[in-house]
C-alpha angles and dihedrals in degrees: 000000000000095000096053092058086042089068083047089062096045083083088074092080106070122144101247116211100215085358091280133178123274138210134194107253134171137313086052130148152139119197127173129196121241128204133211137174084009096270099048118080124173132195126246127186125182103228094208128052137170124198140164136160113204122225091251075063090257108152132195132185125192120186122193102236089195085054097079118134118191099157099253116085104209091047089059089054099051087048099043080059114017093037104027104018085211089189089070104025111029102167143039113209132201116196115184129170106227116204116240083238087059097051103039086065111119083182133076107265131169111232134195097237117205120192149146118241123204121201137145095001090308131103121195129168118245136182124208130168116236149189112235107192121183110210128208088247097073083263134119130195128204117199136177121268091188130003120264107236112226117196120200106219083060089069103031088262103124092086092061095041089060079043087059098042088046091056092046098049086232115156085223148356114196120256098209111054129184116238123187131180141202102201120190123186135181129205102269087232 
């Protein structure tokens, strides 16, 4: 899951005409792989997504838990309460600082991203490399160079996780997943 608020973070990196302010805007997302039973991996997307990068280069990421799309209805039920426990825990939240020489590019240019993710209760640093690309539009787009890897026992998910394999009848679910982002944002004016 970490991964999938890293790439959240990744925004952050746009390149600020005059250091302005910058909001989330479409095509967004951030999608992680799942993998069951070792050979079988499946494809998950969150459907809503909030973003913005302030102009001191403070960026925050929400993503929507009970947003998850995995294509199978049932199975997004089961993770928005038995994985998330979005009740309880309805976001997830990424918070990184951007350097102004980050955000003044008006190239493409890959960028160590830092950051502190916050899910289930939990917060852990992460570190991903990413792609910051300034587009002719006024946007720019950061996207994931590699996945975050986002272990479950680092966010109390493991339990659910059991929970999920149990109800499927599945003899495992792994426990570490990839996420990867591709992040646009647009100046706020």
């Amino acid at each position: 899951m970490k991964p999938l608020i890293s790439a959240a973070l990744c925004c952050a990196l746009l390149p600020a005409a005059a250091m302005a302010d910058w909001q989330l805007t479409q095509p967004s997302e951030v999608s992680f792989v799942s993998f069951k039973n070792t050979h079988l991996a499946e494809n998950h997307r969150f459907e809503h997504l909030q973003g913005s990068v302030s102009s001191s280069g403070e960026a925050l990421v929400r993503i929507d838990l009970s947003s998850i799309d995995s294509g199978i209805p049932v199975r997004d039920g089961r993770m928005r309460e038995l994985l998330f426990q979005v009740g309880d825990f309805s976001h997830a939240e990424i918070r990184a600082a951007i350097p102004a020489a980050v955000l003044n590019t008006d190239t493409p240019q890959p960028y160590e991203l830092q950051g502190q993710l916050a899910l289930h209760g939990n917060q852990e640093s992460f570190r991903t490399t990413v792609m910051v690309t300034p587009a002719a539009d006024g946007t720019t787009t950061v996207n994931s160079l590699t996945p975050v890897l986002v272990h479950a026992d680092s966010f109390a998910l493991s339990r659910g996780i059991r929970e999920l394999r149990d109800i499927a009848k599945l003899d495992s679910i792994a426990e570490v997943v990839p996420v990867s982002f591709s992040l646009t944002f647009k100046p706020a004016n």
